[in-house]
C-alpha positions as CSV (number, residue, x, y, z in Angstrom):
1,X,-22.4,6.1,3.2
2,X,-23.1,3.2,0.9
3,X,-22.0,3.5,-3.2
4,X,-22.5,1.3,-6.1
5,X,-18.7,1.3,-6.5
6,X,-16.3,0.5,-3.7
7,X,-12.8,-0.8,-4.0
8,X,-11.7,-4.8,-3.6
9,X,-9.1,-6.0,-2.3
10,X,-8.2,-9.7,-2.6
11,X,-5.3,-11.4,0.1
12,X,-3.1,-14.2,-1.8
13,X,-1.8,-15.1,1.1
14,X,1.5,-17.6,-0.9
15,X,4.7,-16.7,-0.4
16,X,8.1,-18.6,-2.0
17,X,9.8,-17.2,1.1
18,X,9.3,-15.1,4.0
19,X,11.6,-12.2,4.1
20,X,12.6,-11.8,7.7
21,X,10.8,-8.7,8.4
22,X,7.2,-9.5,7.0
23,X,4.5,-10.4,9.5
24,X,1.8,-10.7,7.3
25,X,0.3,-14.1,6.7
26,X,1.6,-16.2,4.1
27,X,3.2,-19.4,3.9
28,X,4.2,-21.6,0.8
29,X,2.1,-23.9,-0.9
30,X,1.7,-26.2,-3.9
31,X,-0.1,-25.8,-6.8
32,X,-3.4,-28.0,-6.0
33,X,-3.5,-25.7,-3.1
34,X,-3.7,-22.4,-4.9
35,X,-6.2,-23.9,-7.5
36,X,-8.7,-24.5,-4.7
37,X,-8.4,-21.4,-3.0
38,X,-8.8,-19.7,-6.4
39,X,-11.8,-21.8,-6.9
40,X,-12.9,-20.1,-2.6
41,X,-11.9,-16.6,-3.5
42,X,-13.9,-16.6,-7.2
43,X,-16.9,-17.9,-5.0
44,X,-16.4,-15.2,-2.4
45,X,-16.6,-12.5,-4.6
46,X,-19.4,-13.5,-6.4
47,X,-21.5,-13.6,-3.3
48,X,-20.7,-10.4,-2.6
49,X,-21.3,-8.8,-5.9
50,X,-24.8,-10.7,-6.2
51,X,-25.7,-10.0,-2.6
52,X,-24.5,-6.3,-2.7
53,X,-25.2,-5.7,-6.3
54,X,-21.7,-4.6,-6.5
55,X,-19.9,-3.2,-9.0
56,X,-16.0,-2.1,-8.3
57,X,-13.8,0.8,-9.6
58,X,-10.6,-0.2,-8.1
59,X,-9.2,-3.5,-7.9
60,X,-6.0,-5.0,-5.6
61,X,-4.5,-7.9,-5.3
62,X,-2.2,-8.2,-1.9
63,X,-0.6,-10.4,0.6
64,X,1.5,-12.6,0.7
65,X,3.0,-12.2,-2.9
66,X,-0.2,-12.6,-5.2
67,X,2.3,-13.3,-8.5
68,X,2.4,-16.6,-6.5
69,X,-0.8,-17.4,-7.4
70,X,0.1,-17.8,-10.9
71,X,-0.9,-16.0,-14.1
72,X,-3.6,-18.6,-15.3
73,X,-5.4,-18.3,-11.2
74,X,-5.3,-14.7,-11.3
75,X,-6.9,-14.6,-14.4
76,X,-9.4,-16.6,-13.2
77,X,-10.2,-14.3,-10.7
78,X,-10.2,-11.0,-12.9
79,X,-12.7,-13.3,-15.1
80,X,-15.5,-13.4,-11.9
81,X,-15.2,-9.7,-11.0
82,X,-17.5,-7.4,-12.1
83,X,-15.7,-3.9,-12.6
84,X,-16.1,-0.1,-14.4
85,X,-14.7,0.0,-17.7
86,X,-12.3,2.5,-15.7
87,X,-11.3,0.3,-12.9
88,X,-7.6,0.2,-12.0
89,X,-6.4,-2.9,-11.4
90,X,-3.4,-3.5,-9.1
91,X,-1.1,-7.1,-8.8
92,X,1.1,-7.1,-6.4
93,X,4.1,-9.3,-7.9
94,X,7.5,-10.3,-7.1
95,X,10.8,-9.3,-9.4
96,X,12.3,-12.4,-9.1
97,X,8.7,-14.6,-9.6
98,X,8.6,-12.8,-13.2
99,X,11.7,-13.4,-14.1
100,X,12.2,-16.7,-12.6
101,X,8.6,-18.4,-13.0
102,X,6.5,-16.4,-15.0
103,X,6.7,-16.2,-19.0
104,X,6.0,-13.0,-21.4
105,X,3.4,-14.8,-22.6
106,X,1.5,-15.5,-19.1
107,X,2.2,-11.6,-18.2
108,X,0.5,-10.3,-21.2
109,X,-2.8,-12.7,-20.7
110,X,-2.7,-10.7,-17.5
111,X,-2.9,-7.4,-19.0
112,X,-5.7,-8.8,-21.0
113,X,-7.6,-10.1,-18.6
114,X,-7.7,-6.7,-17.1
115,X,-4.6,-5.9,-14.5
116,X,-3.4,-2.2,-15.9
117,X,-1.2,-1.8,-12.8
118,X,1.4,-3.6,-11.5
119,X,3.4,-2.9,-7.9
120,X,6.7,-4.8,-7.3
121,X,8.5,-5.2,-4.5
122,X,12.2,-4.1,-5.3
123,X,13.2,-2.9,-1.4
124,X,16.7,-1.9,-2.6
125,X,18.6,-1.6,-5.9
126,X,21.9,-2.1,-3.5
127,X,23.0,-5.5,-3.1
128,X,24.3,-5.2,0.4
129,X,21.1,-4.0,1.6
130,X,18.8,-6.4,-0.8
131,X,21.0,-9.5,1.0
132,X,20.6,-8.1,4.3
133,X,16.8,-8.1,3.8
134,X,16.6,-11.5,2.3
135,X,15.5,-10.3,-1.1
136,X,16.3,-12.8,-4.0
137,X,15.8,-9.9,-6.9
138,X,19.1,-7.9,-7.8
139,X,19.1,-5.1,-9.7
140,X,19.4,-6.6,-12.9
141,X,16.3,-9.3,-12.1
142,X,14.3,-5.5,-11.4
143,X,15.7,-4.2,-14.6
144,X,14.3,-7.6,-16.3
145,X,11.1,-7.5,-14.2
146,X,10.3,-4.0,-15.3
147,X,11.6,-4.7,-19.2
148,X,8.8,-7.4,-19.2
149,X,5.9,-5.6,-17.8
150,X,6.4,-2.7,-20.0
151,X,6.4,-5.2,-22.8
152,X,2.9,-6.6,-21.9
153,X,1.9,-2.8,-22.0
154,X,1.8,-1.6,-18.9
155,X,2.9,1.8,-18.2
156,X,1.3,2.3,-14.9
157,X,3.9,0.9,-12.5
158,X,5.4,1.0,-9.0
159,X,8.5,0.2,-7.0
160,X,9.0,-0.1,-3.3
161,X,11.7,0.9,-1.5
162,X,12.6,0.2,2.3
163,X,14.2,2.9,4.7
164,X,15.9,2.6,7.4
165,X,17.6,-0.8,6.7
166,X,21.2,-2.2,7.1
167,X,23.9,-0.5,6.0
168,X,21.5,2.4,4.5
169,X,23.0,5.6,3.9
170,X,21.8,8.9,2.7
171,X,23.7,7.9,-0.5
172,X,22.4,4.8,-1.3
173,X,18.9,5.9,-0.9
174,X,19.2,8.1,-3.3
175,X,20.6,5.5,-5.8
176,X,17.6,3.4,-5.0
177,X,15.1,6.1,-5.6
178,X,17.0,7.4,-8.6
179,X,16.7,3.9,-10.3
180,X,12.8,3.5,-9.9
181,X,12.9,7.2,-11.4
182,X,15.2,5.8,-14.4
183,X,12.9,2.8,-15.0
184,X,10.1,4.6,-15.9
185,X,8.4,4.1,-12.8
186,X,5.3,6.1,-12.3
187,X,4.7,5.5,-8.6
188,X,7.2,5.1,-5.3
189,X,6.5,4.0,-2.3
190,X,9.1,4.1,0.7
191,X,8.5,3.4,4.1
192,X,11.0,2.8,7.0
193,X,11.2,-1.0,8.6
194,X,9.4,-1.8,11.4
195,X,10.7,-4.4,13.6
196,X,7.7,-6.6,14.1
197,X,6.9,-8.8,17.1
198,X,7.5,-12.4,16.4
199,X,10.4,-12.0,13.7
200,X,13.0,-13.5,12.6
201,X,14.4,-9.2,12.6
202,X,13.3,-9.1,16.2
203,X,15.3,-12.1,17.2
204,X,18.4,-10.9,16.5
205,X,17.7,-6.7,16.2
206,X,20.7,-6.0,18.1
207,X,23.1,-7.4,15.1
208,X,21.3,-5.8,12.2
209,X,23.8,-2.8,12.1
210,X,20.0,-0.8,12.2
211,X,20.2,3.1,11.4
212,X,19.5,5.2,15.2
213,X,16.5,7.2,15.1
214,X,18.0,10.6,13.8
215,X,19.8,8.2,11.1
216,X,16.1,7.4,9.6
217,X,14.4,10.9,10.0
218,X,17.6,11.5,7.7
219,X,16.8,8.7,5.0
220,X,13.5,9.6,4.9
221,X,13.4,13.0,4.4
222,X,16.5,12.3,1.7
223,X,13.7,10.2,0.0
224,X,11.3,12.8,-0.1
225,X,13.8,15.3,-1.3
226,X,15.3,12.6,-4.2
227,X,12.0,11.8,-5.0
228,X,10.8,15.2,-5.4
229,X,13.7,16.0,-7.6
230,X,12.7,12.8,-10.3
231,X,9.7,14.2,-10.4
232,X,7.7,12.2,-8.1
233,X,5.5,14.6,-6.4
234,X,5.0,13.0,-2.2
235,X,0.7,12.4,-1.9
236,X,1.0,10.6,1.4
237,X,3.2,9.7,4.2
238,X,5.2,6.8,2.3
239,X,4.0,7.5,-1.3
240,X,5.1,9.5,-4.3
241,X,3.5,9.6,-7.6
242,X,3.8,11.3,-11.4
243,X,1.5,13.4,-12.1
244,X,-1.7,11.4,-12.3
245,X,-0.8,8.1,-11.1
246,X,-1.4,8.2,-7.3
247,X,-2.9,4.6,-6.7
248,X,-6.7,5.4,-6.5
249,X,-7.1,2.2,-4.4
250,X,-4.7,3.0,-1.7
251,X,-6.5,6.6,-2.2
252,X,-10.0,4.6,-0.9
253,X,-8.3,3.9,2.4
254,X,-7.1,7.2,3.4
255,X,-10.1,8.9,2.1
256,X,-12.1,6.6,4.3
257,X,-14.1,5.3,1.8
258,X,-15.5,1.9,1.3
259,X,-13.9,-1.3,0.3
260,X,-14.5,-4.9,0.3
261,X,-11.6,-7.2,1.3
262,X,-12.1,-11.2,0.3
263,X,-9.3,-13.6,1.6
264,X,-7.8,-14.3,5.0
265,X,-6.7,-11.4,7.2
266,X,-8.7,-8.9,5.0
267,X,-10.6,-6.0,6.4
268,X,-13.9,-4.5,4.7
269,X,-15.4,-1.0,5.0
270,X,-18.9,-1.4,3.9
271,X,-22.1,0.2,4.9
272,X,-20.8,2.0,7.5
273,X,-19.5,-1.6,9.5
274,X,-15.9,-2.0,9.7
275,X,-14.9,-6.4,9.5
276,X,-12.3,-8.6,8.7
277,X,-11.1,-12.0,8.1
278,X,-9.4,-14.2,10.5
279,X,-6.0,-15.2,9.3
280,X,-6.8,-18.7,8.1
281,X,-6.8,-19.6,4.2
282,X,-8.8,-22.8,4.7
283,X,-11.4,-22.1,7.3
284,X,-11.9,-17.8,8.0
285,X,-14.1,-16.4,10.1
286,X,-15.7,-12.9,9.7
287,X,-15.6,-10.6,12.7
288,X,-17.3,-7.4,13.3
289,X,-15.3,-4.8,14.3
290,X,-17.6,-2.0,15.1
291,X,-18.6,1.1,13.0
292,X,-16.8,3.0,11.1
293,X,-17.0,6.5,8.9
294,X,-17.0,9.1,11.6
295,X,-15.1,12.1,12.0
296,X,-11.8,10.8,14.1
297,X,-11.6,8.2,11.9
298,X,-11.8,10.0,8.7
299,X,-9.3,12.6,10.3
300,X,-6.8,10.4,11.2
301,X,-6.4,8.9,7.9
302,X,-6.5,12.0,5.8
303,X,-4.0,13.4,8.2
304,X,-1.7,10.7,7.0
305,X,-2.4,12.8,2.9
306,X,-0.4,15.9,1.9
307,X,-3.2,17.3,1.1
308,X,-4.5,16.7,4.7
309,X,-7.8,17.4,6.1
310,X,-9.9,20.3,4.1
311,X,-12.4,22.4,5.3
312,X,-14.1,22.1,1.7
313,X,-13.9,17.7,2.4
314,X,-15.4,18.2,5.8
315,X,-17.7,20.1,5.3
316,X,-19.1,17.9,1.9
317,X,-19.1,14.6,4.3
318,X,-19.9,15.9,8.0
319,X,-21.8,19.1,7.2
320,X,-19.4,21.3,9.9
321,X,-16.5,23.0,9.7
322,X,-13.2,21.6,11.1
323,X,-13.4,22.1,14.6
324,X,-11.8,25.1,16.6
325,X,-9.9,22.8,19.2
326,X,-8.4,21.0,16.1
327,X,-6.9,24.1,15.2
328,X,-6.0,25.0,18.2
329,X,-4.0,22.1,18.8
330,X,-2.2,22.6,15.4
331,X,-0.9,26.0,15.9
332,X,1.9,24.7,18.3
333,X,3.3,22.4,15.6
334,X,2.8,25.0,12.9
335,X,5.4,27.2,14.6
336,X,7.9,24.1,14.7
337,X,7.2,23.5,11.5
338,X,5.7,20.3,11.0
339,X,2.1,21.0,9.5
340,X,0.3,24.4,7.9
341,X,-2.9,25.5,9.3
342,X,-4.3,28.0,7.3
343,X,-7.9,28.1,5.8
344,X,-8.1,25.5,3.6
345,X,-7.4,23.4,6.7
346,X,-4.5,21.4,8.6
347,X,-1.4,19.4,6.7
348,X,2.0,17.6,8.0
349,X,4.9,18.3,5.9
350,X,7.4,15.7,5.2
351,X,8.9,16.9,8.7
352,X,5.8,16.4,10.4
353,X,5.4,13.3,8.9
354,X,8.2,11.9,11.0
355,X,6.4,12.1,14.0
356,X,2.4,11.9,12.8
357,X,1.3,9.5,15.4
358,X,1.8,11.8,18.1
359,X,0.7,14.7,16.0
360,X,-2.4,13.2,14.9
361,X,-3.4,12.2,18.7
362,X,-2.7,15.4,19.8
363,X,-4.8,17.0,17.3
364,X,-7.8,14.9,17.7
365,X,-7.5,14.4,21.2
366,X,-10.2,16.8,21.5
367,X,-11.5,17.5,18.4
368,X,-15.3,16.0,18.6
369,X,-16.2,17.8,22.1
């Protein structure tokens, strides 16, 4: 399933810091560094647009923290891509980096070099848990932050917000949702820590004064409900939008749909081949990682939608209807409550949500015999 118009991603892999939960790759470095892998990742797109004959209609820049990059690199990049006049064009950035490194001046040349999004990484809006996480912006850096990218002129913006943290409560979640509603935010995202392998979390777990298990199903569905209530309306497991500004590039993911991902430890959906990029900024290494496209696959991640997975979708990409063991399987977890299966096809609810994994394996477990 091949189109003139996938989405791009781009991994700046630079970070000031590494917050003591992240296990994605980045790592500091100076600023003859980052000029010479701007110089690699302009080159790297422009073979793939000349080889492809690729134009893109979303546009994402990751990592790492890509604000790192700098406002003059980035705009370098934005310079080589060739894009729809309707592309949306997502930077990743860091509260503090605006404030602290980055001038009104360099922010607006963004804007006009073509990033109309911007996604920032607030975590929490309470200081107790910011400092517990190792986050540098406060509420009032966010308040700055967000002052300066509205004055550049853009009003498509997101906040993230972590669940399940130290010293989290019901209460506080709500205050930290309520705040992105009171910025002007036009998307959320809130997903619950994961205590990855390798860590400086994992070291020392046991002191973290963590939430139990029932203590995060709590905060998670308070999010939903808080974010409801600003008028965020939930679109996917750990995303809630205003009406019209779900992030169509994240939307390219879950509606299996291809993408092209340039930069260390980025994956590409293209031509039906799924790849990535070994995790190394100076010398990476593309590795083929089998097909991709089919029906499990493009289950499980609309599964992970509110919208879910559609007779009317299925049928437009496979040419069959969803199949009966699919819905038998969901009719147990319908009457506890956790997804609808009715005719328009099979949903979680934020309840179901909580436990997806599971639900999701159990529904396809025998859904293409």
């Amino acid at each position: 399933m091949t189109t003139n118009d996938p989405g791009l991603y781009i991994h700046v892999p630079f970070c000031r810091g590494k917050c003591p939960y992240c296990d994605f790759y980045s790592f500091r470095a100076d600023a003859v560094f980052k000029a010479r892998y701007t110089e690699t990742i302009i080159k790297n797109i422009i073979k793939e647009q000349t080889q492809k004959g690729l134009t893109f209609r979303t546009v994402y820049f990751g990592g790492g923290t890509p604000s790192q990059l700098g406002a003059q690199n980035l705009c370098r990049v934005l310079d080589a891509i060739s894009k729809r006049p309707d592309a949306e064009v997502t930077v990743e950035c860091n509260p503090s980096d605006l404030c602290e490194e980055w001038s009104q001046a360099e922010l607006n040349a963004l804007v006009s070099h073509g990033a109309n999004r911007i996604s920032m990484g607030m975590q929490s809006v309470v200081e107790q848990e910011r400092k517990a996480l190792g986050r540098r912006a406060g509420e009032q850096q966010v308040r700055q932050a967000v002052a300066m990218v509205k004055a550049a002129g853009v009003t498509d913006f997101s906040l993230d917000v972590m669940l399940g943290i130290p010293f989290q409560t019901p209460a506080t979640v709500r205050q930290s949702v309520a705040f992105c509603a009171e910025s002007g935010a036009t998307h959320l995202s809130a997903y619950l820590l994961k205590i990855e392998q390798g860590t400086p979390f994992e070291k020392v777990e046991k002191t973290l004064n963590l939430p139990d298990e029932d203590a995060c199903c709590e905060l998670y569905l308070t999010a939903c409900e808080e974010a409801e209530q600003n008028g965020f309306y939930q679109y996917e497991i750990s995303n809630f939008a205003k009406p019209g500004h779900a992030s169509r590039h994240n939307l390219i993911y879950w509606n299996d749909e291809e993408y092209i991902g340039i930069g260390p430890a980025a994956h590409s959906f293209y031509g039906g081949k799924r790849y990535y990029n070994t995790a190394d900024a100076e010398h990476p290494q593309t590795v083929e990682d089998g097909e991709g496209g089919g029906f499990e696959e493009y289950a499980m991640l609309r599964l992970r939608l509110t919208e879910g997975l559609t007779e009317r979708g299925t049928k437009e990409r496979f040419g069959f209807a969803l199949p009966a063991a699919l819905r038998t399987a969901a009719k147990p977890f319908a009457e506890r409550g956790l997804l609808v299966c009715d005719e328009s096809g099979v949903r979680l609810n934020p309840k179901g949500f909580l436990v997806s994994n599971a639900i999701i394996a159990a529904l396809l477990a025998d859904a293409e015999d």
